[in-house]
Backbone as a ProteinNet text record, in pm:
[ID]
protein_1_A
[PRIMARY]
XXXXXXXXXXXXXXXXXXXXXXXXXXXXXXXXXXXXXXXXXXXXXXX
[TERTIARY]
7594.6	7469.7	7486	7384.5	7379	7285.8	7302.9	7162.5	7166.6	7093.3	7140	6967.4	7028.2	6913.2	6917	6800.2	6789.8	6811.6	6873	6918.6	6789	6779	6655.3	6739	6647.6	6743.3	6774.7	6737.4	6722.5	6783.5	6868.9	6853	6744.4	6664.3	6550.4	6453.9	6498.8	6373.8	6390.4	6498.7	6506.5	6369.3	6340.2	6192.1	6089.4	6136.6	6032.1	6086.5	6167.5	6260.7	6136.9	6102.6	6069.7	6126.2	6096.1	6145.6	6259.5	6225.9	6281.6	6437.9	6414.2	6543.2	6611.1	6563.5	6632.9	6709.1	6629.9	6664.7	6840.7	6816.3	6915.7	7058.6	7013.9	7102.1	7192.9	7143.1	7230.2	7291.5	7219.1	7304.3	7468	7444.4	7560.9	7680.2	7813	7936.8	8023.7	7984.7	8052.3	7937.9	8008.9	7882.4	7957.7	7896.5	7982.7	7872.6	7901.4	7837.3	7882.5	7789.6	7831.1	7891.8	7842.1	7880.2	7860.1	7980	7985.7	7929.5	7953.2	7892.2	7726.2	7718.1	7541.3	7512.7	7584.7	7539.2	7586.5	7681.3	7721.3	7600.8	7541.1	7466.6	7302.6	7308	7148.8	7178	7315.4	7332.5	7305.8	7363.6	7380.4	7217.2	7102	6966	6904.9	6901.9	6930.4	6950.5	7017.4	7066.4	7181.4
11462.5	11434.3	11303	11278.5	11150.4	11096.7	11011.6	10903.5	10813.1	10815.8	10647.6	10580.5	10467.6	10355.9	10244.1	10213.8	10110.3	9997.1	9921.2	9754.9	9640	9565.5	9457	9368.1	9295.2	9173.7	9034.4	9036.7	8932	9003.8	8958.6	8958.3	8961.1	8901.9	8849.1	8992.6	9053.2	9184.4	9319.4	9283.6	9434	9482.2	9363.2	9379.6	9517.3	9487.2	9553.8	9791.1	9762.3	9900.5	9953	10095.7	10178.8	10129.2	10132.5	10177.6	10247.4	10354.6	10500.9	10499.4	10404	10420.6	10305	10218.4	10109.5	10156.6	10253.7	10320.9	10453.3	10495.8	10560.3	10486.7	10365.4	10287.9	10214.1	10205.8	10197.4	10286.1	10420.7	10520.3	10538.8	10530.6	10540.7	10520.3	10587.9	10497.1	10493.5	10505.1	10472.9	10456.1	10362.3	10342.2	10273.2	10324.9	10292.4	10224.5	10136.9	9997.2	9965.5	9889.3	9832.1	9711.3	9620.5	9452.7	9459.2	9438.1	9378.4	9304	9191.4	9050.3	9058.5	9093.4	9130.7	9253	9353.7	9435.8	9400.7	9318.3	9238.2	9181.5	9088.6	9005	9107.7	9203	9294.1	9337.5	9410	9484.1	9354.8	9265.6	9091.9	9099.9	9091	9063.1	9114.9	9283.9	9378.7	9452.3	9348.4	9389.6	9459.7
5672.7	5738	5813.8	5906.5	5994.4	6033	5933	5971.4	6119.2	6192.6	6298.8	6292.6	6224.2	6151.4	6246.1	6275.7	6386.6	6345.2	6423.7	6384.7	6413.4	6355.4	6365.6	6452.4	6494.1	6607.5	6494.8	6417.8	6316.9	6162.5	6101.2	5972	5896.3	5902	5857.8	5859.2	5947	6001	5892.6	5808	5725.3	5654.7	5663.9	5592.7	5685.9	5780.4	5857.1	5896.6	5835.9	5781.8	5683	5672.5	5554.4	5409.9	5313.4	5170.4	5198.9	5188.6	5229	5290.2	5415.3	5496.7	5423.9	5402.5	5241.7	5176.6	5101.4	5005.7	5063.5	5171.1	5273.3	5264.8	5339.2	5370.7	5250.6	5161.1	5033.5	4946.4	4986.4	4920.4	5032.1	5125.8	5212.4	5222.3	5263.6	5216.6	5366.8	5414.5	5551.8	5720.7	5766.3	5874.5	5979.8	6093.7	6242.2	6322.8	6323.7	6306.9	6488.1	6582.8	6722.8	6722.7	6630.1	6593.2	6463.6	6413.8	6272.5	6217.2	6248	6204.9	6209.4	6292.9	6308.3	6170.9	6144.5	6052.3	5901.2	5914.2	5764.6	5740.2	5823.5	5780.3	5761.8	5869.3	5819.4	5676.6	5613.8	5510.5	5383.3	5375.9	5291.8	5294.9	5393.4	5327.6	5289.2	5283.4	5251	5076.3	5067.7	4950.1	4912.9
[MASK]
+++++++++++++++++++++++++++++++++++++++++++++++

């Protein structure tokens, strides 16, 4: 299956994500990501 989960411009913004897709995004084990560093740091506040 394939999720494509929108990126916040901020770290700070995961907050503003569903539960739900939270909840998605941590079950997940692989992800193709545009900028790294930007999605290290969304996944790190995240949880």
């Amino acid at each position: 299956m394939l999720y494509i989960i929108p990126s916040a411009l901020s770290p700070e913004n995961i907050n503003c994500l569903p539960q739900e897709t939270i909840d998605i995004i941590k079950s997940l084990d692989t992800f193709y990501i545009e900028d790294l560093r930007t999605a290290r740091r969304f996944f790190k506040k995240g949880g």
